[in-house]
C-alpha positions in Angstrom: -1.6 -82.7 50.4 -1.3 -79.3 49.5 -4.0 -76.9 50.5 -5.9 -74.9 47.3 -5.3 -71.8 46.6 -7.4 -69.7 46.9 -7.8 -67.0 43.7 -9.4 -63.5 43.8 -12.8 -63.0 42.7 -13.4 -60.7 39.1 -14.9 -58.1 41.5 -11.8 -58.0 43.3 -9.4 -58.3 40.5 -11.5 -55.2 39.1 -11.2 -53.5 42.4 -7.3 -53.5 42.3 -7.4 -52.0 38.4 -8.8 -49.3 40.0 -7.2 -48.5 42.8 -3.7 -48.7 40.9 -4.7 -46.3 37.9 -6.1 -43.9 40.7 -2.5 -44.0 42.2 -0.8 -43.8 38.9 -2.8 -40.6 38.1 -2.0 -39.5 41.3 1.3 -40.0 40.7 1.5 -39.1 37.0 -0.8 -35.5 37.7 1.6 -33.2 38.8 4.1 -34.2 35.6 0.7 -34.1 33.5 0.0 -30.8 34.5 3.9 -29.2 34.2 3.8 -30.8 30.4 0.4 -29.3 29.2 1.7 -25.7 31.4 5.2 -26.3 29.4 3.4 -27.3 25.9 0.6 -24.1 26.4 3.6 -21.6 27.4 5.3 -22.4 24.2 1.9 -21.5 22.2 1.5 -18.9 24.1 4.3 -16.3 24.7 4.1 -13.7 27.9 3.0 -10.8 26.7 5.4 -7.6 27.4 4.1 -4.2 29.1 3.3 -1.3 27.2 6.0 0.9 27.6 5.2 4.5 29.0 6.3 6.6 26.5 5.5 10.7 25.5 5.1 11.9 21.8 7.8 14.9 20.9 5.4 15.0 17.6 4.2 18.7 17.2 0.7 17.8 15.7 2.1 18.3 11.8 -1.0 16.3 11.0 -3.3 19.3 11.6 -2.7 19.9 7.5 -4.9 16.8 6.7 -8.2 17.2 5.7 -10.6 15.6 8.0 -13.0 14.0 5.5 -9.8 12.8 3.7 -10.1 8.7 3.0 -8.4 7.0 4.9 -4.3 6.2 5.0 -3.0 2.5 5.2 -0.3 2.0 7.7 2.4 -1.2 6.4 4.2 -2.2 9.5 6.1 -6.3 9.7 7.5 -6.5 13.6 7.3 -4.5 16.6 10.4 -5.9 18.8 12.8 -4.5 20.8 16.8 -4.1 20.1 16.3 -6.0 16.6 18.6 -5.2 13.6 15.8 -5.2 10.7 15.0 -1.9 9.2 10.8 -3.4 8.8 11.0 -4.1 13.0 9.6 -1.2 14.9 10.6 -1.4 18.9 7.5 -0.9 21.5 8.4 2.7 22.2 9.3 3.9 19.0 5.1 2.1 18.2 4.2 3.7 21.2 5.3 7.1 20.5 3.6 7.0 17.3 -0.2 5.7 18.3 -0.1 8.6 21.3 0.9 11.0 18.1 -1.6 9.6 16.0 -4.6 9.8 19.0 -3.1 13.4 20.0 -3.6 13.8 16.2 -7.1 12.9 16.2 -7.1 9.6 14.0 -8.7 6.8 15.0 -7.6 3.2 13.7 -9.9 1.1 11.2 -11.0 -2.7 11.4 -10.8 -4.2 8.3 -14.8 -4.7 8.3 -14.8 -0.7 8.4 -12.4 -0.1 5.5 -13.3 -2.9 3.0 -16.8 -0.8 3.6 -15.0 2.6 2.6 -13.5 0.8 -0.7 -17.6 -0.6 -1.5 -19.1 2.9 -0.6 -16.5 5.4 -1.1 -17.4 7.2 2.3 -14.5 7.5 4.6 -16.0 5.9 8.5 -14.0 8.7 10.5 -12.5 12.1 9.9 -8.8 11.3 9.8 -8.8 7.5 10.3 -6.0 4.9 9.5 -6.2 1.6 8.5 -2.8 -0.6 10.5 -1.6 -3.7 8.9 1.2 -6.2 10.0 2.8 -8.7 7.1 3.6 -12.3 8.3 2.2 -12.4 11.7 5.0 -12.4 13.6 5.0 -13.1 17.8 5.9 -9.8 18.3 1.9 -8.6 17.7 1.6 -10.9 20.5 4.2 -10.3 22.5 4.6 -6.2 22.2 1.8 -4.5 19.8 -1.4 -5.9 21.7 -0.7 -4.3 24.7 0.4 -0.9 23.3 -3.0 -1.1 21.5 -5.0 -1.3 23.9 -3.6 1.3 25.9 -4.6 3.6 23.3 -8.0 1.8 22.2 -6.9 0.9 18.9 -7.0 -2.1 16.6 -5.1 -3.6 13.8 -5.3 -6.1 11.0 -2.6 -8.8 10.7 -1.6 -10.3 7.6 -0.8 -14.1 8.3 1.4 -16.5 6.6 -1.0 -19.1 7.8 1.7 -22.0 6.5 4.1 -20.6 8.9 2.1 -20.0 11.7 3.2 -22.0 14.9 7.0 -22.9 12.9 9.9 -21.1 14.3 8.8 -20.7 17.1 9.2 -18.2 18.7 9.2 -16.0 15.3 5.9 -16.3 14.0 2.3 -16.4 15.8 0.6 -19.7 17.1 -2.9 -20.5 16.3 -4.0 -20.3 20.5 -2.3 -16.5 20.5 -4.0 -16.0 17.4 -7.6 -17.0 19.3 -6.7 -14.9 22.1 -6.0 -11.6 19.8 -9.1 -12.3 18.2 -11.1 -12.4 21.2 -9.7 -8.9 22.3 -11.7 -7.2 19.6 -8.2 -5.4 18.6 -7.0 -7.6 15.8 -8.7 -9.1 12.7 -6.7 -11.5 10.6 -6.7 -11.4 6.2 -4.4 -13.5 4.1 -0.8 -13.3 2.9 -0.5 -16.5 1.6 0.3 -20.4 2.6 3.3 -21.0 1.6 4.1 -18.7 -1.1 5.7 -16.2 0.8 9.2 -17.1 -0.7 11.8 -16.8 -3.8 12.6 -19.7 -5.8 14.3 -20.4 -9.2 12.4 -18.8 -12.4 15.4 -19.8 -14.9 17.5 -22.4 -15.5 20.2 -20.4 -14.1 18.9 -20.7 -11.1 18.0 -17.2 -10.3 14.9 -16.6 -8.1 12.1 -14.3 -7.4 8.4 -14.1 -5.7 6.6 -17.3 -6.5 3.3 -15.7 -6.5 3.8 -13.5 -8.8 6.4 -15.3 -11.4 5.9 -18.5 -13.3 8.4 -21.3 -11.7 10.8 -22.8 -13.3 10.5 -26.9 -13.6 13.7 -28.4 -13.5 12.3 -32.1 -14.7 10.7 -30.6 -17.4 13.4 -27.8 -17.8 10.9 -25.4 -18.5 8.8 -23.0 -16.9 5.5 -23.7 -15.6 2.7 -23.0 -18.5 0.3 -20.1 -17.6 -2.6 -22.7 -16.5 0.3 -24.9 -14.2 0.7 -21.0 -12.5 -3.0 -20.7 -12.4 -3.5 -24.0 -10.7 -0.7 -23.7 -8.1 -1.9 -19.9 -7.3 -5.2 -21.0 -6.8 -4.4 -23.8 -4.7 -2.2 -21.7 -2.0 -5.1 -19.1 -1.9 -7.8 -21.4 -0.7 -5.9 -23.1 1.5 -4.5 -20.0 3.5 -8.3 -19.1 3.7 -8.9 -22.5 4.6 -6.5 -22.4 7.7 -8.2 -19.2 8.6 -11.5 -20.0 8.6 -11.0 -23.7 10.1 -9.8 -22.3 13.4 -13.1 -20.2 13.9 -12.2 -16.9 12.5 -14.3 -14.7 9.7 -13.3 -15.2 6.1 -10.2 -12.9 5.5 -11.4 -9.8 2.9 -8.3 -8.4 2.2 -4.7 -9.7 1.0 -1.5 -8.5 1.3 0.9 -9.1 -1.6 4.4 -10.8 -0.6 7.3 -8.6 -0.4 4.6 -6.0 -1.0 6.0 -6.4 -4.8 3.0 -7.1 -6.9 4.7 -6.8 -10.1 8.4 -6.9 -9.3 10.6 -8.8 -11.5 7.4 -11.0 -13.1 7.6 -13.3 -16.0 4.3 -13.9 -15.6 3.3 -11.6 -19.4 0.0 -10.4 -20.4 -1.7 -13.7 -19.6 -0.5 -14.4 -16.4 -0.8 -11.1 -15.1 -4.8 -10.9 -15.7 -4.6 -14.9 -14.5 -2.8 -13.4 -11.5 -5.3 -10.0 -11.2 -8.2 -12.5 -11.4 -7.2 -14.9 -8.9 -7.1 -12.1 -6.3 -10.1 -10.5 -7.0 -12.3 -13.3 -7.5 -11.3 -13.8 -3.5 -10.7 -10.6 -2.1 -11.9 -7.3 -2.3 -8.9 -5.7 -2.3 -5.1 -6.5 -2.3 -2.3 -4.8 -0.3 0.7 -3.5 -1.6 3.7 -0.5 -0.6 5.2 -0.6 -4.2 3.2 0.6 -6.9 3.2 1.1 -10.5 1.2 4.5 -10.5 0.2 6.4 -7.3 -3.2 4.1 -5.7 -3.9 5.7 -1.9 -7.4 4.3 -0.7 -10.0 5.8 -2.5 -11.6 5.3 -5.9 -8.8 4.8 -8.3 -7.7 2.1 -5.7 -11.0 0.4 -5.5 -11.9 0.2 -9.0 -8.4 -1.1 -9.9 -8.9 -4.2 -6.8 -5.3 -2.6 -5.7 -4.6 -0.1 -2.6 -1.2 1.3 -1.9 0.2 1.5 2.0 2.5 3.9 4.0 5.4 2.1 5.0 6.5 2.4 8.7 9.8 1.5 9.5 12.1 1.3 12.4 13.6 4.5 11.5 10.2 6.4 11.2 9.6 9.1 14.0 6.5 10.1 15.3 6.8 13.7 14.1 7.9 11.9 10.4 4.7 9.9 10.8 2.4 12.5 11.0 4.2 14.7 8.0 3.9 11.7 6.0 0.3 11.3 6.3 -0.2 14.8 5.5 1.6 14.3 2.3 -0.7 11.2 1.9 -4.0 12.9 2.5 -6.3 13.8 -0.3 -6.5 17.7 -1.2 -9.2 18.9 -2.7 -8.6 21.4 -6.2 -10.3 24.3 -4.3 -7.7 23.7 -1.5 -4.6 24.1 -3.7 -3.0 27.6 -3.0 0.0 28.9 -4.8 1.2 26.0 -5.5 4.8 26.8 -7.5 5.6 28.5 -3.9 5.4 24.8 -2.5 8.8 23.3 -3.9 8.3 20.3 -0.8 4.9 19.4 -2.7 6.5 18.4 -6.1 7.8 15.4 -6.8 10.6 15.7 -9.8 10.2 13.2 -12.2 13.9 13.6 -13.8 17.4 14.1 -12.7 16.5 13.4 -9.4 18.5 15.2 -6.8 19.5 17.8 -10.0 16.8 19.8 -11.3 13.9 21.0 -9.3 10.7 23.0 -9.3 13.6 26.0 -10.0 14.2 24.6 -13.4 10.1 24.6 -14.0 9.9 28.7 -13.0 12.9 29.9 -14.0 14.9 30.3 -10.7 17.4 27.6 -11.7 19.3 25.7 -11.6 19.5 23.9 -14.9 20.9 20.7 -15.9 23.5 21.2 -17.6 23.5 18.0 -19.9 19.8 17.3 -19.7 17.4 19.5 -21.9 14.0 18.7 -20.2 13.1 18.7 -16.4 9.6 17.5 -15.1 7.8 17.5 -11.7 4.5 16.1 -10.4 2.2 17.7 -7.8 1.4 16.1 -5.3 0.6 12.4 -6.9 -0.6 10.9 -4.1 -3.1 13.5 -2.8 -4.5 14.3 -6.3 -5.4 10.7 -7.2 -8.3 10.8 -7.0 -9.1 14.5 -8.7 -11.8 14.1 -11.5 -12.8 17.8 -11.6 -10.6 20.6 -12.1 -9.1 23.9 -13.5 -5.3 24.4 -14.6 -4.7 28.1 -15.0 -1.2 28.8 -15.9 1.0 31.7 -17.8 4.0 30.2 -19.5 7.0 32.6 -21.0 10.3 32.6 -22.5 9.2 30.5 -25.4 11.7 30.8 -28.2 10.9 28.5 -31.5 12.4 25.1 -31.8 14.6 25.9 -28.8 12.1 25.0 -26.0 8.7 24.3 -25.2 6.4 23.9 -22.1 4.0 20.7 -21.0 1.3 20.0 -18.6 0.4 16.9 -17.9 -3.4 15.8 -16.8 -5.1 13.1 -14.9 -1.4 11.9 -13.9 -0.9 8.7 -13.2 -4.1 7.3 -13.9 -2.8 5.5 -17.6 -4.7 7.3 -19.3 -2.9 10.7 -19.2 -3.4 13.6 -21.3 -0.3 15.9 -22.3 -0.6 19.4 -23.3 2.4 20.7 -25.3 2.7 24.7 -26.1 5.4 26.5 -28.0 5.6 29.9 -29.8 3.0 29.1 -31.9 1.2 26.0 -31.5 -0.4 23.6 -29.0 -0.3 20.3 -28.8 -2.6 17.8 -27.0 -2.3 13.8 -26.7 -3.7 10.9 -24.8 -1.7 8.0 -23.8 -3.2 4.8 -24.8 -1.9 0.8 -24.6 0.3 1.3 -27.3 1.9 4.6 -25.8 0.8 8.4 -26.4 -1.3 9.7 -29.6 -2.6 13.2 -31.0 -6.0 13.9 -29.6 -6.2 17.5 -30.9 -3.4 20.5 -32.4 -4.3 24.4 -32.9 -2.1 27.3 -34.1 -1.1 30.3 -31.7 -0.3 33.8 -32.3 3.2 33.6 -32.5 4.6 35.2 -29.2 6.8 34.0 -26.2 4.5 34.4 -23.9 0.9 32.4 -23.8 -2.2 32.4 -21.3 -3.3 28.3 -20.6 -6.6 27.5 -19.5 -6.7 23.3 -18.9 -10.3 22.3 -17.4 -10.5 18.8 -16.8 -13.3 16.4 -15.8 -14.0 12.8 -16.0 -15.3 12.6 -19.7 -13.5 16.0 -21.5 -10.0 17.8 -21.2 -10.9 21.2 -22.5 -7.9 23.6 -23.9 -8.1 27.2 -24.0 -5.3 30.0 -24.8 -5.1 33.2 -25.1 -8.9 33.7 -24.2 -9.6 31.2 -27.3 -10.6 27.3 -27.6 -7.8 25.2 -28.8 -9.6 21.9 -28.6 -12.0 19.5 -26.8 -11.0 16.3 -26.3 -13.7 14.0 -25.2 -13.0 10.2 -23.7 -16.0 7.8 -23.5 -16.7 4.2 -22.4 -14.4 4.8 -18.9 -15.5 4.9 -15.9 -14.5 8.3 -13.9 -12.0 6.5 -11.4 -10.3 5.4 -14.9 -9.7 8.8 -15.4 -8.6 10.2 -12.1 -5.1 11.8 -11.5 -3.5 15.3 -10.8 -0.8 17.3 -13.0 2.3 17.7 -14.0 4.6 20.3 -15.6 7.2 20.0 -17.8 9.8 22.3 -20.0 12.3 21.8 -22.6 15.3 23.8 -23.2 19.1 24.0 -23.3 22.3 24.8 -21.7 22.5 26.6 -18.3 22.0 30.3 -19.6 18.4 30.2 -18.9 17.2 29.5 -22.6 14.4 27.1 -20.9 10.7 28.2 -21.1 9.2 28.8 -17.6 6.5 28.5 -15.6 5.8 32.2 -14.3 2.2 31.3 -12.6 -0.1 28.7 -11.9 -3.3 28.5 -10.2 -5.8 25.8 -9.5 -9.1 25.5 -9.3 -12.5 23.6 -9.6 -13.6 22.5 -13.5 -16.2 25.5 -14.1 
């Protein structure tokens, strides 16, 4: 007879569970542990040293206003030994934050410029505002540290659809956290997914989908101005969606991809406001560095939902920094000194690289198959001008050979053109459907005239010779509508010097 076996109890059957998942987590830790170190390492990159670097810059910045707005700084990638023109290495970054401390500016949170576009009151003399496209790993990786050796912050622009993909190109969401938590970094929106070209014709040729309607190969058509509208609308939420669903503020601001707002769009009239619409009905303010009139930060910018950003690339010094945000800066009218002895503060209009501010005075050179040359003053730092006084002296004015021009509240769309020849002045105002007469009065006949322009937000008043010409009044606009500098313009022929000229100009305030 065989003897019974004798079974464990449950208790001790329970026992044994237990003592064999204790060993197998004994076991199993050490590999637990080097998988969640390996799996947290690739989320989060080692960040780099700040390099040591000195500034050669030689404090060209001292020409900016303090109480000018403030300037907004584009930069993509800071990276070392990279090939792209939009990748700035760490020391070349370096240099410039020590020239821009050295300088005196001091760097912006998005919280404290969105508040300068709502009140208009720059938060710092001489303060810049930095943004990064695409949130690349080099923020991470590079920028952060740099930053905080020089107490600065910075605003990057995410692609939140690519964020933790291509690794390790772009930003993960747990480098992301830790940025945040620094206090050096804020986060807006760049889009989901619609950072990217793709077909707009059946041809096949491609272009920015946010801006440009799509074209639908089933359908073989393009997509109608409410499929655009719904598709728009769809990536914007969700790319604030991402941001806010891993614990970080609502983004204000957006950054336009490609910074091309309007390049190459089929969108039309209707798609364009549909496109205008979406953007500000969720931001305050979008982003661009391509612009279709001059839109620093400041009035103009805020009342048209659209602010225009320096572009730093790899190739920008520290020294070229710093000249370029002096050329940025708003100048006041009262500021403006002898401005035709400034030929670096013009911008020419036509001919580029063959007429100048010499064709404008009579210096020369002239284009010799081109019979009118024009130049604009400063467009960026005049803006934002809503009250001042032209005072100019044109000669060499010979009948239905040549004629003068200025040009007021320039670049603004709105822009009022002053014509003057022997014997009669000219003014118009361009409108939607191009320019049209706003006011003509007769001269003495002589080739030499006196011009008085005073401009402010509701009147362009003409005077020459000591006499009015006329008053032109615009209502119903408000006074950022208006805003803008001046221009100058002649008309002539041949290289002889048969051009009128330009023999003095001064500027002032409107009284």
């Amino acid at each position: 007879m065989k003897p019974a076996v004798r079974r464990p109890s449950g208790r001790r059957l329970a026992l044994r569970a237990v003592v064999t998942l204790c060993t197998v987590a004994v076991v199993a830790l050490p590999f637990a542990a080097a998988w969640q170190y390996t799996g947290f390492s690739r989320s989060v990159s080692r960040q780099a040293d700040a390099p040591e670097v000195r500034s050669d810059a030689n404090g060209a910045a001292a020409s900016a206003p303090a109480e000018a707005p403030p300037v907004v700084l584009a930069y993509h990638d800071v990276a070392p030994g990279a090939d792209s023109r939009y990748t700035v290495t760490p020391r070349r970054f370096g240099q410039q934050l020590t020239a821009l401390r050295r300088a005196g500016y001091r760097t912006l949170s998005t919280e404290e410029f969105t508040r300068f576009l709502h009140t208009g009151h720059p938060p710092a003399p001489r303060s810049v505002y930095l943004t990064f496209d695409d949130g690349t790993h080099g923020l991470w990786v590079h920028a952060d540290r740099i930053l905080a050796a020089h107490g600065m912050k910075a605003a990057a622009y995410l692609i939140t659809g690519s964020v933790g993909t291509h690794r390790p190109y772009y930003l993960s969401w747990p480098e992301i956290a830790r940025m945040a938590r620094s206090g050096r970094w804020d986060f807006q929106a760049h889009t989901r997914l619609s950072h990217r070209r793709a077909a707009i014709a059946r041809d096949g040729s491609t272009a920015p989908v946010l801006s440009n309607r799509l074209w639908v190969e089933r359908l073989g058509r393009l997509e109608t101005v409410t499929e655009y509208r719904r598709r728009v609308a769809a990536d914007l939420d969700r790319s604030i969606r991402d941001i806010t669903d891993h614990g970080l503020p609502r983004p204000l601001l957006f950054a336009y991809p490609f910074s091309e707002p309007t390049a190459r769009t089929n969108l039309g009239p209707d798609g364009a406001r549909t496109l205008r619409e979406l953007l500000r009905t969720r931001f305050t303010a979008s982003l661009t560095n391509t612009s279709s009139r001059p839109r620093p930060a400041g009035p103009r910018a805020a009342a048209a939902g659209e602010v225009q950003r320096l572009e730093v690339t790899r190739d920008t010094t520290a020294d070229g920094l710093l000249r370029e945000l002096a050329r940025w800066s708003a100048v006041r009218p009262s500021a403006v000194t002898a401005p035709l002895s400034r030929p670096d503060h013009w911008r020419t209009t036509t001919s580029p690289g063959r007429t100048g501010l010499g064709t404008l005075t009579g210096e020369g050179p002239y284009p010799p198959d081109a019979r009118y040359a024009a130049a604009e003053y400063r467009p960026i730092a005049t803006a934002d001008w809503t009250h001042y006084r032209l005072h100019a002296t044109v000669e060499g004015l010979r009948e239905a050979v040549n004629g003068a021009g200025i040009t007021v509240r320039s670049g603004s769309g709105h822009e009022t053109a002053l014509s003057v020849s022997r014997s009669r002045a000219r003014l118009r105002e361009r409108g939607p459907d191009g320019f049209r007469p706003a006011g003509v009065c007769s001269l003495t006949d002589a080739p030499e005239h006196e011009v008085v322009v005073r401009v402010t937000p509701g009147t362009v008043r003409v005077d020459i010779d000591g006499a009015r010409c006329v008053t032109h009044r615009t209502e119903g606009r408000a006074p950022a509508e208006n805003a803008g500098g001046f221009a100058l313009n002649v008309r002539g022929e041949g290289t002889d010097g048969s051009w009128a000229r330009f023999s003095s100009l001064k500027v002032g305030g409107a009284s």
